[in-house]
C-alpha positions as CSV (number, residue, x, y, z in Angstrom):
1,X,136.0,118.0,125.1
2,X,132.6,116.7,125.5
3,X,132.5,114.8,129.0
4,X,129.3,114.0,128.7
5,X,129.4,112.3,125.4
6,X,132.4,110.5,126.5
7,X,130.6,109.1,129.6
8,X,127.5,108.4,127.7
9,X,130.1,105.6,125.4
10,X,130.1,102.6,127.7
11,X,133.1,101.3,125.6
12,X,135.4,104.7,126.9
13,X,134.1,104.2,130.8
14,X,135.4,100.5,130.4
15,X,138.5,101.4,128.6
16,X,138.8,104.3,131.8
17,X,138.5,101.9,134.1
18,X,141.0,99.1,132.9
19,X,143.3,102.0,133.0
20,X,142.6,103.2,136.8
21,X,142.1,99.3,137.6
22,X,145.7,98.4,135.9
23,X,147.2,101.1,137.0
24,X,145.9,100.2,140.9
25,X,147.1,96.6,140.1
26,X,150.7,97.3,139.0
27,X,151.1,99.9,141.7
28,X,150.8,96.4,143.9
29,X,153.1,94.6,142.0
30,X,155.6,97.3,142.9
31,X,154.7,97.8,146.3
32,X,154.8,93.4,147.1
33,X,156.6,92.0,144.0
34,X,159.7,94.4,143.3
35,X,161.2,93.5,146.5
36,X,162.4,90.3,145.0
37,X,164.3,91.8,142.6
38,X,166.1,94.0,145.4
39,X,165.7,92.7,148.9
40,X,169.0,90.3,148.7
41,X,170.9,93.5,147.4
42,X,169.0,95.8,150.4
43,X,169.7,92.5,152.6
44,X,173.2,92.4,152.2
45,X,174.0,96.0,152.2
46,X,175.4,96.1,148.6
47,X,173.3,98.8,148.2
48,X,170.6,101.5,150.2
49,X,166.8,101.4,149.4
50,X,167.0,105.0,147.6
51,X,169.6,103.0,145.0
52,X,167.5,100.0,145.0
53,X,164.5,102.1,143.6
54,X,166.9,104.0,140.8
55,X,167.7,100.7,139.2
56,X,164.4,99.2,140.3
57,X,162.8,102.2,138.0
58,X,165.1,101.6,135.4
59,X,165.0,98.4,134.9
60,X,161.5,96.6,135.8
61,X,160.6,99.2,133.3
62,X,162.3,98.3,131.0
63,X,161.7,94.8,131.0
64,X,157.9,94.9,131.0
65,X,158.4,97.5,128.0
66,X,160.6,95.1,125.7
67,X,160.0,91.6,126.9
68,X,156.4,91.9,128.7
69,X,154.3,90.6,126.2
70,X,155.1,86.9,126.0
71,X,153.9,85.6,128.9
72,X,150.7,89.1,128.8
73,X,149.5,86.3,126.2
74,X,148.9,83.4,128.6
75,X,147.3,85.4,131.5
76,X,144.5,87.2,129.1
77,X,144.0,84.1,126.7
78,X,145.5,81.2,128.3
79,X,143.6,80.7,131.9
80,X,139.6,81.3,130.2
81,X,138.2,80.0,127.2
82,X,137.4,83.0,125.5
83,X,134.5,81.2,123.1
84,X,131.9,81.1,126.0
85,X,131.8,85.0,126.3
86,X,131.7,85.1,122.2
87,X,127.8,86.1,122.2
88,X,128.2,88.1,125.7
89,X,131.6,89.8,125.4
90,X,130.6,92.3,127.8
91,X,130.5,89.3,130.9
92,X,134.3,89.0,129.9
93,X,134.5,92.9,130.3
94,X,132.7,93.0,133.9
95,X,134.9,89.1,135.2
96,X,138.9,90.9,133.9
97,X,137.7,94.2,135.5
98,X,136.6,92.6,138.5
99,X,140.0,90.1,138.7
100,X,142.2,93.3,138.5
101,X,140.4,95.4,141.6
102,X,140.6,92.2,143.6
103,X,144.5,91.4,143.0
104,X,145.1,94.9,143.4
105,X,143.0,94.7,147.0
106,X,144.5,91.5,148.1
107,X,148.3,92.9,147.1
108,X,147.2,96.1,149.2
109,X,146.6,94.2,152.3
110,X,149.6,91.6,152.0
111,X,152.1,94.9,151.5
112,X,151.2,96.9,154.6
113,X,151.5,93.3,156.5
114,X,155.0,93.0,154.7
115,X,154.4,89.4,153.3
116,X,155.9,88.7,150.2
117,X,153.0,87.2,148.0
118,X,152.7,86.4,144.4
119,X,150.8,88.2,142.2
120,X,150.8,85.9,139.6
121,X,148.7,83.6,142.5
122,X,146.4,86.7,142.9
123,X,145.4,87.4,139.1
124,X,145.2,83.6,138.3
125,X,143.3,83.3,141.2
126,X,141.0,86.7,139.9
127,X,140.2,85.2,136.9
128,X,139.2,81.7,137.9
129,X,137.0,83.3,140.5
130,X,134.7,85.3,138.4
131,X,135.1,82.3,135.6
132,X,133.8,79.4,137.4
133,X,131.7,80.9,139.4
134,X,130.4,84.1,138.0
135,X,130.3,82.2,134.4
136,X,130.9,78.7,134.3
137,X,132.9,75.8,135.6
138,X,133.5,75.1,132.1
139,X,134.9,78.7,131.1
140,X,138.1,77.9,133.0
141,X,141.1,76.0,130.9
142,X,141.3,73.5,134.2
143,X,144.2,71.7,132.2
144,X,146.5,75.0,131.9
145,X,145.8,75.9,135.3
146,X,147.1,72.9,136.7
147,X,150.3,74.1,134.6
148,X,150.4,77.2,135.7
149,X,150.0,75.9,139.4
150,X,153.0,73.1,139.0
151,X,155.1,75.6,137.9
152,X,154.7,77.4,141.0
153,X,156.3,74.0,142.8
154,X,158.8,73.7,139.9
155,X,160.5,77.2,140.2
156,X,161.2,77.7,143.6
157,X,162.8,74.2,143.3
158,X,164.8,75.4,139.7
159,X,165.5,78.7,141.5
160,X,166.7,76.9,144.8
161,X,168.9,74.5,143.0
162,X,170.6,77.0,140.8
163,X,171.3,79.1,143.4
164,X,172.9,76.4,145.4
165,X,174.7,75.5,142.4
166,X,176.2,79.2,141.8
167,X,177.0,79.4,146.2
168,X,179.2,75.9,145.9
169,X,180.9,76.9,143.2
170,X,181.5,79.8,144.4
171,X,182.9,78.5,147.7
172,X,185.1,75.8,145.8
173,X,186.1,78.5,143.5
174,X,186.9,81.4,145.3
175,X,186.0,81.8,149.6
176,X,187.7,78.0,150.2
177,X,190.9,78.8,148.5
178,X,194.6,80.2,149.6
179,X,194.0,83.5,148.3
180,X,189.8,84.1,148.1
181,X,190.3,88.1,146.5
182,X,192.2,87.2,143.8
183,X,190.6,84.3,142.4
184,X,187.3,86.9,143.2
185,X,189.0,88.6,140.6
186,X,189.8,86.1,138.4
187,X,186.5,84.3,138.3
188,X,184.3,87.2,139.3
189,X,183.8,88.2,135.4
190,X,182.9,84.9,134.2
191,X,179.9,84.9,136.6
192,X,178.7,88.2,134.8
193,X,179.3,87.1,131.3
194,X,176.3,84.2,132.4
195,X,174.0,87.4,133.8
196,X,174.4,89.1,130.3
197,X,174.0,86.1,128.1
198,X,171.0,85.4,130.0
199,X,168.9,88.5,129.8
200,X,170.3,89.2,126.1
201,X,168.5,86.3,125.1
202,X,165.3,86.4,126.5
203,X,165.2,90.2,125.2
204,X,165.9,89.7,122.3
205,X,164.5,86.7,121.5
206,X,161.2,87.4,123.1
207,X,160.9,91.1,123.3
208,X,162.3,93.0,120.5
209,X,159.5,91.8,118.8
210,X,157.0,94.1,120.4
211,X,159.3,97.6,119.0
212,X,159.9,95.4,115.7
213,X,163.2,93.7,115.4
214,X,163.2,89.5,115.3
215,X,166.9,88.4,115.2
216,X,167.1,84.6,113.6
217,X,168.7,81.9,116.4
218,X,172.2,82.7,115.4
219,X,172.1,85.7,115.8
220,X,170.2,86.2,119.3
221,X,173.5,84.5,120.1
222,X,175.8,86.5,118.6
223,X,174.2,89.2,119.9
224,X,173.8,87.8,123.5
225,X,177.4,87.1,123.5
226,X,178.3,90.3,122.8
227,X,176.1,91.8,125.7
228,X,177.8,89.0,127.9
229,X,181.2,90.2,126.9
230,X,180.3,94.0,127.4
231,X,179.0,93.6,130.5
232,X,181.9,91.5,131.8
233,X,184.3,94.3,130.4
234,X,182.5,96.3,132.6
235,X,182.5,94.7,135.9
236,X,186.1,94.1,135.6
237,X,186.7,97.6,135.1
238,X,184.7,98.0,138.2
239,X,185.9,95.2,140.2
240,X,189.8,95.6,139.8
241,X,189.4,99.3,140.9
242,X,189.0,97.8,144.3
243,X,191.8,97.6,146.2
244,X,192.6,94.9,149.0
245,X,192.8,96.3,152.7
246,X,194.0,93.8,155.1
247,X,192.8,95.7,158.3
248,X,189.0,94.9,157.0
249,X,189.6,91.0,156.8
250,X,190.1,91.2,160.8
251,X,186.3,91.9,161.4
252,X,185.4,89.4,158.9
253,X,187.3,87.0,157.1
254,X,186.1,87.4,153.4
255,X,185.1,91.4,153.9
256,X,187.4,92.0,150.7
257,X,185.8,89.8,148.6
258,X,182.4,90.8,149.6
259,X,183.4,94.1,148.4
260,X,183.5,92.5,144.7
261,X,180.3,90.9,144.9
262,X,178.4,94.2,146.4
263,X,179.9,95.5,143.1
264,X,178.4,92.6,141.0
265,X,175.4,92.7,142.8
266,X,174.5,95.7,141.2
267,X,174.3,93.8,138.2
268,X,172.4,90.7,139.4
269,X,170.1,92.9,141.0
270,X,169.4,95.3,138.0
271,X,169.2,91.7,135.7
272,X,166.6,90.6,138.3
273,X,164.2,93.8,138.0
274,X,164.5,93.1,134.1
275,X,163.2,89.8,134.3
276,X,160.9,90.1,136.9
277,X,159.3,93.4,135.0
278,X,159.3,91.1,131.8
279,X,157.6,88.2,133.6
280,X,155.0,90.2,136.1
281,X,153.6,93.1,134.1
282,X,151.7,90.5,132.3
283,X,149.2,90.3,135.6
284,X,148.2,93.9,135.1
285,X,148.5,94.3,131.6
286,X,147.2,91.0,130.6
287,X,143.6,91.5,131.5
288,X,144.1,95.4,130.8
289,X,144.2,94.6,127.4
290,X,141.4,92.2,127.0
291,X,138.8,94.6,128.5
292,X,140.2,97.3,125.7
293,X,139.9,95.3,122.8
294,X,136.7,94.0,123.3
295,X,135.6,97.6,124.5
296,X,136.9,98.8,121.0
297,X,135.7,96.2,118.8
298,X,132.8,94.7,120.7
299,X,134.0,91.4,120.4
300,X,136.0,88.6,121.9
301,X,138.6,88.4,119.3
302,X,140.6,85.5,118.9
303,X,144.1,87.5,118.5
304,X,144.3,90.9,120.1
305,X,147.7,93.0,120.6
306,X,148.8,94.3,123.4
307,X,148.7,98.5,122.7
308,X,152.1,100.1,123.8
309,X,150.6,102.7,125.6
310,X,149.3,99.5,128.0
311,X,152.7,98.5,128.5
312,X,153.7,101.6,129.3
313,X,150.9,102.0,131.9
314,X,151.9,98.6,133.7
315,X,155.7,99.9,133.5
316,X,154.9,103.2,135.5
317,X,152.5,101.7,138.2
318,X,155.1,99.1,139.4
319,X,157.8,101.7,139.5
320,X,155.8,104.1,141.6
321,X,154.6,100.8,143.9
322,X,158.1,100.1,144.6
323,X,158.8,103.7,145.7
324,X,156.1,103.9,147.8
325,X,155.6,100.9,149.7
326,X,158.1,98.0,148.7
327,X,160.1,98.6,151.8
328,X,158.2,96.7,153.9
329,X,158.4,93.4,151.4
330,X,162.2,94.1,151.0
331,X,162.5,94.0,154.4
332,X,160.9,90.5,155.1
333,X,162.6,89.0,151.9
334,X,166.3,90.6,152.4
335,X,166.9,90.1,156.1
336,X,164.3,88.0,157.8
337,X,164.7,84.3,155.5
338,X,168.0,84.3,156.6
339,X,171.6,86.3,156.7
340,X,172.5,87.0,153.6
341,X,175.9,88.4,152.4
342,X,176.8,90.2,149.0
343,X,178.3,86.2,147.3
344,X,175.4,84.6,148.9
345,X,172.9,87.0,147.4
346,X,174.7,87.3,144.4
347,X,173.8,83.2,144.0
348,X,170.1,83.8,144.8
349,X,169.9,86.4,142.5
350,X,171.4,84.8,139.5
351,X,169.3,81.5,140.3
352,X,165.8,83.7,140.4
353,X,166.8,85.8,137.4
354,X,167.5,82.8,135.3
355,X,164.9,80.9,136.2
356,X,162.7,83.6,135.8
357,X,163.7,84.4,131.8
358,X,163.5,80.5,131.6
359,X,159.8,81.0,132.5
360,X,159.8,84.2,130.2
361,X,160.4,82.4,127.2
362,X,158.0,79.7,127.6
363,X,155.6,81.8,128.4
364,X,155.0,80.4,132.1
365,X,153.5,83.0,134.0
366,X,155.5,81.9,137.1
367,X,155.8,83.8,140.7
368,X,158.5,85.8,140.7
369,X,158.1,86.0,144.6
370,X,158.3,82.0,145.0
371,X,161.2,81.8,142.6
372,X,163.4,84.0,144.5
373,X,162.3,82.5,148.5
374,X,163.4,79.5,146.3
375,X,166.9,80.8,145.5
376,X,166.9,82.2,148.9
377,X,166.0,79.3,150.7
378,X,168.5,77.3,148.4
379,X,171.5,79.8,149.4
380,X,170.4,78.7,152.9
381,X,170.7,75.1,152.6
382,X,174.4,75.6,151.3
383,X,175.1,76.2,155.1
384,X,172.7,74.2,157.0
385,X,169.0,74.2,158.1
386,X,170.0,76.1,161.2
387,X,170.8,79.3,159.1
388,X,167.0,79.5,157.6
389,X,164.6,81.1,160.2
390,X,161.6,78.6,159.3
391,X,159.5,80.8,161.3
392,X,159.4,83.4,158.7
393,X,159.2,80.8,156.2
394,X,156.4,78.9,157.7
395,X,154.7,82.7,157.3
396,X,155.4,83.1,154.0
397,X,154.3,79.5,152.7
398,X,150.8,80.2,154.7
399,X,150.5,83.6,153.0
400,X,151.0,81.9,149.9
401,X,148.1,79.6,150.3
402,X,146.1,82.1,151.0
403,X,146.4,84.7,147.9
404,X,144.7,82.3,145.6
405,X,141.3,81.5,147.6
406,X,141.7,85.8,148.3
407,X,141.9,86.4,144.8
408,X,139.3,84.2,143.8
409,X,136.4,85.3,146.4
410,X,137.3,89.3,146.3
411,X,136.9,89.3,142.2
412,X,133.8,87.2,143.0
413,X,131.9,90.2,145.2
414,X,133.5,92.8,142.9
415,X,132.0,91.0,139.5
416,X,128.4,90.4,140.8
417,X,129.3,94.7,142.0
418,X,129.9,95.4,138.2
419,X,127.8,93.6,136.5
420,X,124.8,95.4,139.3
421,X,125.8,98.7,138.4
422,X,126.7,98.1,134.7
423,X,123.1,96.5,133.9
């Protein structure tokens, strides 16, 4: 191979360097952003970190392979208006480079502090930041930002009431009755059948598309039901294999029954890393693949796909993120907020993962990290004020304030860097 003819092609460097920038950018999604989909599991000792990585790898994979590229759309097309750069495509080149090296900085820094942040807040705030000021004021959609930025207040407040929602009836259900394991038993399955359903859906009906399958309304349904029911099938295979020990209900009163949710949790947890992978590859991949399709056709084009290979890309980085450095995260999320056992997790999890694929299918590029302090903080409330440590949540809310203004004036001194060297 011919390096330096390769070199000599500015469209191959820029194509390079959305690869190496994308890849640095998911690694931080992995390293900050995973931990939501496994701190309440790691929290509540359902299962150890080297388990939460295994289903981490499998699943956020997955999901940002088969269901990323709904919400890739709005974060590439949705935030700037793409006709500005139409006679200077190589502007929009230098500003998504720029937004992907300073989310990926900023995510750095927040992981080795351990504060959960969003990285939906630090690409937004990216590409506004080379936009409005590096551009134009005009080049930013101003009306779909202030979406984007009300969903952040919406889903933590969805996420918080589902999840206190799931936790009551759980309590009226099964932990305030005569006989808590067996009606664990009884309505432990129905809770999984909703976990199934859920993530069937948004697969398939927002996914599949990408590997070629589209499934009419009916039946997605069908379908979804039928994942619902397998999955149900299984956990009750799982579940009833656990046998009652009476000695264990001395140290704690519902020890037994927390047994079946640590099993369930497995589930939650795995449908959690699928819809989080789904939802947050889209900030890596999203400007990825605007920087490689105007670097191959050397324009802004109005519809441009996402290339599979991009996908892939996003899918590795987060999974290698999460192995290396999402321990800290997990730990802040899963045991600092406040104490969190296998049921209550289970809640927070099913509240985050469904109102995550909510967000999904809309096409919301929401913050996976909000949604589930959210569901966390909702699961909270169930027993009190007292039992959140608002320290640690007074932490977290600053941090979050924070990562957009970061975002925005890091991809600011890295685009005026790009466009120096690049001109």
């Amino acid at each position: 191979m011919d390096f330096a003819a390769f070199f000599s092609d500015s469209a191959n460097v820029y194509i390079l360097l959305a690869a190496v920038f994308g890849i640095f950018m998911a690694w931080g999604i992995g390293a900050n952003d995973v931990a939501n989909a496994m701190a309440t599991s790691v929290g509540s000792k359902s299962i150890t970190i080297k388990q939460a990585v295994i289903l981490a790898a499998i699943f956020e994979f997955s999901g940002a392979y088969l269901a990323g590229g709904e919400v890739t759309k709005t974060i590439r097309k949705g935030i700037v208006d793409q006709s500005i750069f139409a006679d200077k495509p190589e502007v929009l080149i230098w500003g998504m480079l720029a937004a992907l090296l300073a989310a990926g900085t900023w995510l750095l820094i927040a992981s080795r502090k351990g504060w959960p942040v969003s990285t939906t807040h630090s690409i937004v705030g990216a590409v506004i930041g080379f936009a409005a000021v590096g551009v134009d004021m005009n080049a930013v959609h101003w009306d779909k930002v202030g979406g984007i930025v009300l969903s952040w207040v919406v889903t933590p407040l969805l996420a918080g009431i589902i999840a206190f929602s799931v936790l009551t009836s759980i309590q009226k259900l099964i932990l305030n009755t005569d006989d808590p394991f067996k009606n664990a038993l009884k309505y432990g399955p129905m809770y999984l059948f909703l976990v199934g359903f859920v993530i069937a859906m948004v697969t398939i009906k927002k996914g599949l598309k990408h590997i070629g399958l589209d499934f009419s309304d009916t039946e997605a349904v069908g379908i979804a039901v039928a994942v619902g029911v397998g999955l149900t099938l299984l956990g009750t295979f799982l579940i009833r294999r656990i046998k009652f020990d009476s000695k264990d209900d001395k140290r704690f009163a519902y020890t037994n029954v927390e047994k079946i949710f640590a099993v369930m949790m497995v589930f939650t947890a795995s449908a959690m890393a699928f819809a989080h992978g789904s939802n947050d590859v889209a900030n890596a991949v999203g400007p990825m693949a605007a920087v490689i399709s105007i670097a191959k056709s050397g324009a802004v084009a109005a519809k441009a796909g996402v290339p599979v290979w991009v996908l892939l890309v996003g899918g590795i980085g987060i999974v290698v993120g999460l192995a290396t450095y999402g321990y800290k995260v997990i730990a802040t999320v899963g045991h600092s907020i406040t104490e969190l056992t296998p049921s209550r997790g289970f809640s927070a999890e099913i509240g985050a993962a469904t109102t995550v694929v909510l967000a999904t299918y809309t096409g919301a590029p929401i913050s996976t990290t909000q949604t589930l302090v959210g569901a966390v903080l909702g699961v909270g409330m169930a027993r009190g004020i007292a039992a959140i440590d608002l320290r640690v949540v007074g932490n977290i809310f600053m941090s979050w304030v924070i990562t957009l203004p970061a975002g925005a004036i890091l991809s600011i001194l890295f685009f005026y860097m790009i466009k120096g060297m690049a001109t």
